[in-house]
C-alpha positions in Angstrom: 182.4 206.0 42.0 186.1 205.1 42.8 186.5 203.4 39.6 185.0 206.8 37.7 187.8 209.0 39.7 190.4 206.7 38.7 190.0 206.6 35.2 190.8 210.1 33.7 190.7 211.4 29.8 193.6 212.9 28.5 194.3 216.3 29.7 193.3 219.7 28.4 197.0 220.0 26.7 196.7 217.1 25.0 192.8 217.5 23.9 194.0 221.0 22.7 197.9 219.2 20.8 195.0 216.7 19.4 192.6 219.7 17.6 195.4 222.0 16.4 196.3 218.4 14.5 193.3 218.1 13.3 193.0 221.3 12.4 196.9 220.8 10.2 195.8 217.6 8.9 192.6 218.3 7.3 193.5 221.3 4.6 196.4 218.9 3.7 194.2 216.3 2.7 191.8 218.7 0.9 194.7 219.9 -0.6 195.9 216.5 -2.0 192.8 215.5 -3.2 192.1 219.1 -4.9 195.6 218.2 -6.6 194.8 215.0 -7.5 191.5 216.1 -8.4 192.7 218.4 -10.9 195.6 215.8 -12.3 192.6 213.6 -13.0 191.2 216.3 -15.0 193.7 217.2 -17.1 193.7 213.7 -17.8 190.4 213.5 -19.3 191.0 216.4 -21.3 193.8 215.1 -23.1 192.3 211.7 -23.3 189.1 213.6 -25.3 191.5 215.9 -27.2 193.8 212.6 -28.3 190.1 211.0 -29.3 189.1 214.1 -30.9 192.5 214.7 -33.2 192.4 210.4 -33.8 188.6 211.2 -35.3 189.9 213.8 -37.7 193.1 212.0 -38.9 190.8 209.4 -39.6 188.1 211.5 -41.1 190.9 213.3 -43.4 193.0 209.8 -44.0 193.3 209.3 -48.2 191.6 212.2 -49.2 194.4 214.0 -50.1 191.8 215.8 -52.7 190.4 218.2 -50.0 193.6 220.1 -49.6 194.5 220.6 -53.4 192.4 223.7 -53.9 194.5 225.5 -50.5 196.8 227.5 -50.5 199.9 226.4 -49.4 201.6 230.0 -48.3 200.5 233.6 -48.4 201.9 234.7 -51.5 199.0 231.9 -53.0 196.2 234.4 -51.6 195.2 237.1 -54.0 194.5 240.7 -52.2 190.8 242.1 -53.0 190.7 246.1 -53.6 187.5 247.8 -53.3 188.3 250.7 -56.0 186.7 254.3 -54.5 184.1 254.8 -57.1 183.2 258.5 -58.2 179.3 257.9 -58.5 177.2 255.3 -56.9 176.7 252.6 -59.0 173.0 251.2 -59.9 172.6 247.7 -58.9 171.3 246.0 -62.2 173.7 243.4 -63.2 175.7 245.8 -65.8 178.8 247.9 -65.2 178.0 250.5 -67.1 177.9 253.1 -64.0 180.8 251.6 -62.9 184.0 254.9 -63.4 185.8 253.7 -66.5 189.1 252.8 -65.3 187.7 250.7 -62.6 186.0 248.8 -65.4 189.1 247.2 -66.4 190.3 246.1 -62.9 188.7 242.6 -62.4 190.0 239.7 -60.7 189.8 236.3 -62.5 189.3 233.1 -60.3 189.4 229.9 -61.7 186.9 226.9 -60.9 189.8 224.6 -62.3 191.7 224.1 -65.7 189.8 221.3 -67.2 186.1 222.9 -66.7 185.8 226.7 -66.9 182.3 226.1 -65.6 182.2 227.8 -62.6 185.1 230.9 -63.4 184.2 234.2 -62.3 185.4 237.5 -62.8 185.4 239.9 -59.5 185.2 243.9 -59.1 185.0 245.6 -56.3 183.9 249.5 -55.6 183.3 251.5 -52.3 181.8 254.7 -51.8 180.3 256.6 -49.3 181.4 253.3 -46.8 179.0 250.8 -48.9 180.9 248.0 -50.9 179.4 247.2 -54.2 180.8 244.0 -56.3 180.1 242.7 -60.0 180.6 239.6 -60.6 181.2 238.2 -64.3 180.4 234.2 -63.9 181.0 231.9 -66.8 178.0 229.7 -66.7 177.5 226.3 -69.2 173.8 226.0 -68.0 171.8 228.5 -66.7 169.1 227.3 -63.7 167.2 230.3 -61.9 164.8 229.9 -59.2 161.3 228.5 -59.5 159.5 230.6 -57.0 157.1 227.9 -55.8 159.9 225.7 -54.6 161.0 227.4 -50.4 164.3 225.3 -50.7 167.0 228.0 -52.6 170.1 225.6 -53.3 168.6 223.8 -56.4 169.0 226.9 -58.6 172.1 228.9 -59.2 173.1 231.1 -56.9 175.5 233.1 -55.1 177.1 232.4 -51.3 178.6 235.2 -49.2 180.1 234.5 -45.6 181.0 236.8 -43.5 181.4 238.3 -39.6 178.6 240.4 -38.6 178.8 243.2 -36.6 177.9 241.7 -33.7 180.7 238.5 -34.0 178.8 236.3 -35.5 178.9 234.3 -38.6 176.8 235.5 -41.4 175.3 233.8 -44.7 173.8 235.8 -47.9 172.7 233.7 -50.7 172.1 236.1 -53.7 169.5 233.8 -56.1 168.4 234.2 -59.9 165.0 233.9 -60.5 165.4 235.6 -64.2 168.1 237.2 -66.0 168.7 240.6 -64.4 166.4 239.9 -60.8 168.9 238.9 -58.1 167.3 239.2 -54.4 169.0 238.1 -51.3 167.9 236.2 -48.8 169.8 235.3 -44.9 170.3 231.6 -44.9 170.2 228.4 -42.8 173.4 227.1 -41.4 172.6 224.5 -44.1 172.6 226.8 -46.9 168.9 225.2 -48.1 166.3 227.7 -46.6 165.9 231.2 -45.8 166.5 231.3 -42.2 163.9 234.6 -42.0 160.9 232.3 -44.3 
């Protein structure tokens, strides 16, 4: 029991100098590793965004052919105007409904010098907030749709994109399955099937 009284632990000021210590010591050490944490992510991110860019160069390296067709500054882009029309339009393949000075307002775009297959000639109307377009496509072969095939890229047709209301990417093919019957369908992300069937 003597040797119990003699030997003492350290007293309350230094038991409470100990835990307010503690208590200094331990966010800094959170807050290092949080920091070091956080330098190790950044890290990665750059490391997979280095990779990622490497990918593409490599992807892109020699084919110089893919950025021919783009234009190069903004006076290369050709503005669209949707002409107000006067009467609404039938939607038959002709322009004959089409307001006679609008008639004469279509846009040429070129498929490329050598081939004119592929040129089209573009019109635009609006009325009543609906867009119409005719489109005047130079064509050496025609194919149109056989009906009993479900895949609708091995005909000609017709590819819109666009934003839908709702933010999202949208895709129209308009198909010929004879001279004069043009139906729409939503497409695929692959641009092969009807995504409604």
């Amino acid at each position: 029991m003597r040797l119990r009284n003699r030997i003492r632990g350290p007293r309350l000021g230094t038991k409470l100098a100990l835990l307010g210590l503690a208590l200094l010591i331990v966010p800094w050490f959170s807050y290092r590793q949080l920091m070091e944490m956080e330098r190790l992510l950044i890290q990665a991110q750059s490391d997979t965004q280095l990779k990622t860019a490497a990918g593409i160069s490599i992807l892109f390296n020699g084919r110089e052919d893919l950025f021919n067709d783009l234009p190069l500054n903004l006076e290369d882009f050709e503005p669209l105007f949707a002409h107000p029309l006067e009467v609404t339009p039938r939607i038959d393949g002709y322009a004959d409904e089409w307001d006679e000075p609008v008639r004469d307002e279509y846009l040429s775009f070129n498929a490329s010098d050598a081939r004119p297959d592929g040129d089209f000639e573009l019109l635009l109307g609006e009325r009543a907030g609906q867009l119409y377009a005719h489109l005047r496509i130079k064509d050496d072969s025609l194919v149109h749709r056989d009906p009993d095939y479900l895949r609708l890229d091995n005909a000609d047709h017709i590819r819109l994109s666009f934003i839908r209301a709702d933010g999202e990417d949208g895709r129209v093919s308009l198909v010929l399955q004879e001279t004069g019957v043009v139906t729409g369908f939503v497409m695929d992300d692959q641009w092969r099937f009807a995504a409604t069937g």
